[in-house]
N, C-alpha and C positions, 0 to 999 in steps of 0.2 A: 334566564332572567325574567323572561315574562309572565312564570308564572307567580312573581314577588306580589304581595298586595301597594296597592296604589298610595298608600298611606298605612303607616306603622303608628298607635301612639302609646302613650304610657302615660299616668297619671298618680302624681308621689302621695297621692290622699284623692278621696273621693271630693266630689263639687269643687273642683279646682276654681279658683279666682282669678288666677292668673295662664295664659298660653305660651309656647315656644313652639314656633317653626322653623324647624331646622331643616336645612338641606346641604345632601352630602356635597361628596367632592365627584370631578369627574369619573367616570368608570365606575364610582362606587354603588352602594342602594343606601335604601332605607334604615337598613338595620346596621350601618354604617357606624353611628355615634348615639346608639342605645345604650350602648356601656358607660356612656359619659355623665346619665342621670344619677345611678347611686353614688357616683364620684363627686357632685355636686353636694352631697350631703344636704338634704333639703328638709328634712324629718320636723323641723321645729318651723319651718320658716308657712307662709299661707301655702294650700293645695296646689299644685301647675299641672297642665296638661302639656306634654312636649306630646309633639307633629314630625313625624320627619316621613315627609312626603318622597314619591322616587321620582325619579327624572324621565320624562320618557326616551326610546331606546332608538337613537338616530345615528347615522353614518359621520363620522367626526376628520373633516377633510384634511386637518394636520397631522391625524393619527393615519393617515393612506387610508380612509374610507372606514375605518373598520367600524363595527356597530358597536357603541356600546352607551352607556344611562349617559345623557348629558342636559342641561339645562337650556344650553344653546351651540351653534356648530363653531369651534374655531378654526381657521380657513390658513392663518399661517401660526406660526413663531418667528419674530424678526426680535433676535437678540431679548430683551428686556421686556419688548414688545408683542402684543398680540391682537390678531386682525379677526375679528369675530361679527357673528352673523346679528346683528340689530335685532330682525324679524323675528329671531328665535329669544331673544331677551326676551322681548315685547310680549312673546305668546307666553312665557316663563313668569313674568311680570302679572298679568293674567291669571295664570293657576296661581300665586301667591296670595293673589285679589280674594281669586274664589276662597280657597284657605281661610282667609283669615274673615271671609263672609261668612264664614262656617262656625266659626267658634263666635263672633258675632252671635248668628243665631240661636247656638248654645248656651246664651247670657255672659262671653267676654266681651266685654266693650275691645274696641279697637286700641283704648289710651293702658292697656293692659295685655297688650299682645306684642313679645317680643318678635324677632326676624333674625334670624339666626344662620352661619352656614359654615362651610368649612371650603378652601380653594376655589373652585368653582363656584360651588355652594355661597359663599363668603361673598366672589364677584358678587351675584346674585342681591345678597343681603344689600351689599352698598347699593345696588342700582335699584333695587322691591322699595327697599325704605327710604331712600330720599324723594322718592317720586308718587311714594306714599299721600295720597289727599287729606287722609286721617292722621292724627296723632296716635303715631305707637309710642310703646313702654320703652323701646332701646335697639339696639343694633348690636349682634354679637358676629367679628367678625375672624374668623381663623383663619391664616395665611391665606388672606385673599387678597383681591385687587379691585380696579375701576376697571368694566368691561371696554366701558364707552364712555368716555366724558362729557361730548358734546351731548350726547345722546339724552343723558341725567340733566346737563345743563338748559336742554330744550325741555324739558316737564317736571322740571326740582320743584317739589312741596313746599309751601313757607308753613305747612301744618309739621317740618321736620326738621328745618332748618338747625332748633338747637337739640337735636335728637341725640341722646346718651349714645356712646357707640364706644365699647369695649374693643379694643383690636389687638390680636398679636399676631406672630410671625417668627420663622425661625430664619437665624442670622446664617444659619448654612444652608437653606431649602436651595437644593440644585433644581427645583422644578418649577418654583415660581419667584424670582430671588427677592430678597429680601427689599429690596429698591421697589419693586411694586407697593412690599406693604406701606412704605414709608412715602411713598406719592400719594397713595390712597389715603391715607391719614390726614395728608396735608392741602389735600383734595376737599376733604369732608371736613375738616375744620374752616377752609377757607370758606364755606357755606354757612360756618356758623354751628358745626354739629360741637359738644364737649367728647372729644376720644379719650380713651386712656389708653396709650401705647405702650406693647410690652416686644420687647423683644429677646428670645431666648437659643443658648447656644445647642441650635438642633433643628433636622433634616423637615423635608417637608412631611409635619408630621403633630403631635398633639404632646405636652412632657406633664407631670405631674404639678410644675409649680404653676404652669400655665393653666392650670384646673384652679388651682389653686386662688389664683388671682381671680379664676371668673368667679367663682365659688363667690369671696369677698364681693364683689361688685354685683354679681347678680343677687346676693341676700339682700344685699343694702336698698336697693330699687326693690325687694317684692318686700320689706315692711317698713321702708320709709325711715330707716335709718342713715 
């Protein structure tokens, strides 16, 4: 794994106007949800640059130590629940910063940079962009969760408060159940964010109508439709 590069990107037209950073799932990399660009169908819509940074490669203490890409360490599983390391958001939260300072200086404004993730990833998304000081473009979040509540609730943005946030979820993910997604949603509404909740019958995992739907939702926010 280490010798993965640091950041993957791809770009659907040159001079992109718009960014996505994505960030996978636990265990996973970078090249994790590369495939999910030409499925987006983007050909007509403004240029994008998607990001999908890796995770760096730490000891994951619910997983019995083992090493692998994580965003941050989670420490237990309790049922529904999961006891996760702050520190490590906070430094994750950080690399998202620099990211999206990055395309910043590339000429993306900030209010055109989506935040994007998948499980982990996804946690990630919800806790990057509400705590966000800038106005991003939207929140995409796949079968994820709230890592930390209070945690978002002690540095929540009022520049994100009504932040777009696409979110689905599979109604049989044995990995992170579906009651996550559906707290998280009602989480980030209660802030004030517009979700659109989708939820479909399938594992923890990604299915075509669920493409489908960001597909619509993601065109509509890059030309103002």
């Amino acid at each position: 794994m280490s010798d993965s590069p640091s950041v993957v990107e791809i770009e659907t037209a040159p001079n992109p106007e718009f960014a996505v950073i994505l960030m996978h799932g636990l265990g996973a990399d970078a090249n994790d949800f590369v495939p999910l660009v030409p499925e987006l169908r983007l050909a007509d819509a403004p240029a994008v640059r998607f990001v999908f940074p890796n995770a760096p490669e730490i000891p994951v203490t619910a997983n019995n130590g083992y090493v692998m890409r994580a965003w941050y360490d989670i420490l237990s599983f309790e049922g529904i629940n999961r006891k996760v390391d702050e520190a490590g958001i906070e430094a994750s939260v950080e690399r998202v910063r620099e990211l999206i300072a990055g395309q910043n200086a590339r000429g993306i404004p900030t209010e055109r940079i989506f935040i994007a993730g998948f499980s982990q990833g996804g946690a990630m998304t919800y806790h990057a962009g509400l705590t966000h000081p800038e106005k991003l473009a939207g929140l995409i979040v796949l079968s994820g969760y709230i890592p930390s509540p209070g945690l978002i609730d002690a540095s929540i943005s009022e520049a994100n408060r009504a932040a777009p946030v696409f979110a689905a979820h599979g109604s049989f993910d044995d990995v992170l159940d579906v009651r996550l997604g559906e707290e998280a949603c009602e989480f980030a509404r209660g802030h004030g964010c517009a979700v659109d909740w989708h939820a479909y019958p399938m594992a923890h995992t990604v299915c075509m109508e669920e493409v489908e739907a960001l597909r619509a939702w993601f065109a509509a926010r890059l030309t103002g439709r």
